[in-house]
GUBALO-283639 format. One line per 10 residues: number of its first residue (from 1); their letters; for each residue x, y, z of C-alpha. Coordinates in steps of 0.25 Angstrom, whole numbers. Example, Ala and Ser with C-alpha at 12.3 -4.5 7.8 and 13.67 -1.06 7.14 Angstrom:
REM GUBALO-283639
1 = as = 49 -18 31  55 -4 29
REM end
This chain:
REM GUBALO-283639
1 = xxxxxxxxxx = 0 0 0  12 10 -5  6 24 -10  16 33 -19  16 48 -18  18 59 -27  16 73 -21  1 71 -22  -1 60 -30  -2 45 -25
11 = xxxxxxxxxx = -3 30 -30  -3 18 -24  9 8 -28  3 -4 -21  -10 -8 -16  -21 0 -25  -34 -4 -18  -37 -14 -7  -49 -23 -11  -57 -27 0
21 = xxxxxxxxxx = -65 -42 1  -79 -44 9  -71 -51 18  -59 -45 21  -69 -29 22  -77 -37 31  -65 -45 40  -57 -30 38  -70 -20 39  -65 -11 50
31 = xxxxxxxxxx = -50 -9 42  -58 -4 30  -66 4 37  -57 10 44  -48 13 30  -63 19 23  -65 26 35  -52 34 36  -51 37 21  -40 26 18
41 = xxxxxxxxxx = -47 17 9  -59 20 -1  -66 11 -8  -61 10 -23  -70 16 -34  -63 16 -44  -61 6 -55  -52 -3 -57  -50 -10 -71  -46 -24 -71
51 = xxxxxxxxxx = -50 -27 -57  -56 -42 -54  -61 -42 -38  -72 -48 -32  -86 -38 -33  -85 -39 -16  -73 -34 -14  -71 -19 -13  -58 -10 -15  -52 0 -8
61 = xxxxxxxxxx = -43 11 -11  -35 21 -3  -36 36 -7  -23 40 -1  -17 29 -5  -16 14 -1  -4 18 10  -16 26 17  -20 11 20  -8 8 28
71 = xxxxxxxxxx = -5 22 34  -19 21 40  -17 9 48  -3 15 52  -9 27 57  -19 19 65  -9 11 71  -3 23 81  10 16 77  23 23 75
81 = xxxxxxxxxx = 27 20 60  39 22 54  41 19 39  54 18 29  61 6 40  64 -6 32  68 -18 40  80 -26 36  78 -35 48  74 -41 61
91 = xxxxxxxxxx = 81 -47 71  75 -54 86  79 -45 97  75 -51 110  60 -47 113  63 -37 100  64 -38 84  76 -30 79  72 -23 65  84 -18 56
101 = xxxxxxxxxx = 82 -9 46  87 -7 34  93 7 38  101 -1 48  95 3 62  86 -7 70  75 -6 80  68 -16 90  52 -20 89  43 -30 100
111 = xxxxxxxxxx = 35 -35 88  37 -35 72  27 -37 62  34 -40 48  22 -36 35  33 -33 24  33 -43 13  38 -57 16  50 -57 9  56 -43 17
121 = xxxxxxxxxx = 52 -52 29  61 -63 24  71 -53 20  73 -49 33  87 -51 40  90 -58 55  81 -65 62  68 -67 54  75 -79 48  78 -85 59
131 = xxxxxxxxxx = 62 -83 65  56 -89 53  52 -103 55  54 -112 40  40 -112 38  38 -96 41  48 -94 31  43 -103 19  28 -97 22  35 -83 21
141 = xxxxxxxxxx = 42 -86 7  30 -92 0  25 -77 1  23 -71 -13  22 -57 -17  20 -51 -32  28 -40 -34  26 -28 -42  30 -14 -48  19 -1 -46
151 = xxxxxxxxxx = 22 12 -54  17 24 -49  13 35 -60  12 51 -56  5 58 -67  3 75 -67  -9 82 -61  -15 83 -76  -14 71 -79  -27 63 -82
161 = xxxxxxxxxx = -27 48 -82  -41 43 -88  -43 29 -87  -55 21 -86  -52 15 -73  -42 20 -60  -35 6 -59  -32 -4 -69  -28 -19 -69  -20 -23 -81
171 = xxxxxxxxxx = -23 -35 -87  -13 -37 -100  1 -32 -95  13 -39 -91  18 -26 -84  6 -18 -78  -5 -26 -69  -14 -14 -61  -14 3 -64  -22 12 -57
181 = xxxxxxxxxx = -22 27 -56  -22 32 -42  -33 41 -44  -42 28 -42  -41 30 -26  -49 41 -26  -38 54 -23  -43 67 -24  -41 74 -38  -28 70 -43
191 = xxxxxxxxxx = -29 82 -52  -21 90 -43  -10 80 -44  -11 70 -55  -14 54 -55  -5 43 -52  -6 28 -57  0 16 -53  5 4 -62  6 -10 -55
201 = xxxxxxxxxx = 14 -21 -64  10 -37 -63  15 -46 -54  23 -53 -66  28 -40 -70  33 -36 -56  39 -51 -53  46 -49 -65  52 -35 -62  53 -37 -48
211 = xxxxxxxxxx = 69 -34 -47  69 -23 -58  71 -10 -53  58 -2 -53  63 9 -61  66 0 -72  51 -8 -71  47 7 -73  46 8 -87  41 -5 -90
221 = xxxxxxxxxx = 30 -1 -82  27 13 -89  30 4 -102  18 -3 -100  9 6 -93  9 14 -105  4 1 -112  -7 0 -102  -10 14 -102  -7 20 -115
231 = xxxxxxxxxx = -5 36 -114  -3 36 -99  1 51 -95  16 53 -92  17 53 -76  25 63 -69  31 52 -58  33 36 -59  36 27 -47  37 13 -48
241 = xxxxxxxxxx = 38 3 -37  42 -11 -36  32 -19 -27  42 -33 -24  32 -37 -14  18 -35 -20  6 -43 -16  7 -57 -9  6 -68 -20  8 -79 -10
251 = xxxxxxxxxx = 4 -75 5  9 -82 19  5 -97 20  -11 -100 24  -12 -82 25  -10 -81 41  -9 -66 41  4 -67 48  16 -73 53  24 -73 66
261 = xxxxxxxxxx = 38 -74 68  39 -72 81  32 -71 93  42 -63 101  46 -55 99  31 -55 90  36 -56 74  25 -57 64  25 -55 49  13 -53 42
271 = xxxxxxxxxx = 5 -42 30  -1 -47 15  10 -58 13  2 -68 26  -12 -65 21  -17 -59 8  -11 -48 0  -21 -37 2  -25 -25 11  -34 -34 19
281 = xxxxxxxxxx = -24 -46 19  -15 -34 28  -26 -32 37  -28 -47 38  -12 -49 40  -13 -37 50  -25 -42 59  -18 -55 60  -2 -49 64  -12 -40 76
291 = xxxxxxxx = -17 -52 81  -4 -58 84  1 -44 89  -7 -41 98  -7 -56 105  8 -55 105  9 -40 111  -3 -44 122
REM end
């Protein structure tokens, strides 16, 4: 749920909208309402080309942006968040977990709770090796992801995009799999700043680009969006990014929500990879780790 700013204008590199089952808006009701009732989420009324659900299922959308999604429970929690500290490693400390990071300092936490994708977990240097049982570690490396690339397209304040639909799945290219223009969440009139769009590629096209450098999948990207999209205005700023860890192909063995290392000091892993890859998998994953949380800290 990564938005991209420029000044004013805004587009969503990741998640576009989150689509909602009768089950899951009737097991989740009150996290819905609460996302409706503080702006967060809208229904969507646009139209999507391309798009297969079922009739009952309704989708969602964000009109500041899908990050609004996470920065709202952030906000909620009182917690004191700090953000740009990538962990290089964990180390057992006593009562304590030792996190390193890759700026080289370290600091000491009573409880950790791991929802990066499962292969940064694997990744991780000291002793998460060593806590892993064998079977832990085989159900962690049949995880799957998809991986691909999202470019995001700035275009001028006079510029006019008039297409028949605000988001688009492709259907007959190697390259392009979804476009949207940002306009479809509902802003306010992007006449004072101009539109945006995003471009996701396939999962065959990021799988096989996935160790290119982005800004050499670039212009192959714009090659063939101006194939799809014949006569596309010249946009004033282009950002790609490379997504290596997309949406989980292969969840957790048997989908338990979680996984815990260790009881104490309290070690859990958890997130889309032990569930289902979507916004209510997360919440699922979420109610799940909380439940162990707050046995261990009673």
């Amino acid at each position: 749920m990564s938005t991209s700013r420029r000044e004013s204008q805004s587009v969503d590199l990741g998640a576009q909208y989150i689509t909602a089952t009768p089950a899951s808006a009737s097991s989740h009701r009150s996290f819905y309402a609460e996302l409706m009732h503080s702006g967060v989420l809208r229904p969507l009324e646009a139209q999507i080309e391309g798009l297969q659900q079922n009739d009952e299922n309704k989708n969602y959308v964000s009109p500041q942006g899908m990050s609004a999604v996470v920065k709202h429970f952030l906000s909620q929690s009182g917690a004191d968040v700090f953000f740009e500290c990538h962990m290089t490693g964990l180390y057992s400390c006593g009562a304590s977990w030792e996190v390193q990071r890759k700026n080289g300092d370290s600091k000491l936490f009573d409880t950790i709770v791991l929802t990066m994708p499962v292969p940064q977990i694997l990744q991780l240097q000291g002793d998460m090796g060593k806590l892993l049982t064998i079977q832990q570690r085989e159900n962690l490396g049949s995880v799957v992801y998809s991986s691909c690339f999202a470019l995001a397209l700035f275009f001028s304040p006079e510029t006019i995009l008039s297409f028949p639909w605000a988001a688009r799945y492709v259907t007959h290219n190697d390259c392009i799999r979804y476009i949207a223009v940002d306009l479809c969440r509902g802003n306010a009139d992007a006449s004072t700043w101009g539109p945006s769009l995003v471009v996701h590629t396939s999962v065959q096209f990021g799988l096989e680009h996935l160790e290119w450098d982005k800004d050499k999948v670039k212009p192959i990207i714009m090659q063939e969006l101006h194939k799809v999209l014949p006569g596309l205005p010249q946009p004033v700023s282009i950002k790609c990014h490379k997504w290596r860890y997309s949406q989980v192909l292969t969840s957790f063995p048997d989908c338990p929500g979680h996984m815990t290392v260790c009881e104490k000091p309290l070690l859990i892993c958890g997130g889309d990879a032990f569930i289902h890859s979507n916004f209510d998998g997360c919440i699922e994953s979420a109610l799940k780790m909380t439940d162990v949380l707050v046995a261990a800290l009673s």
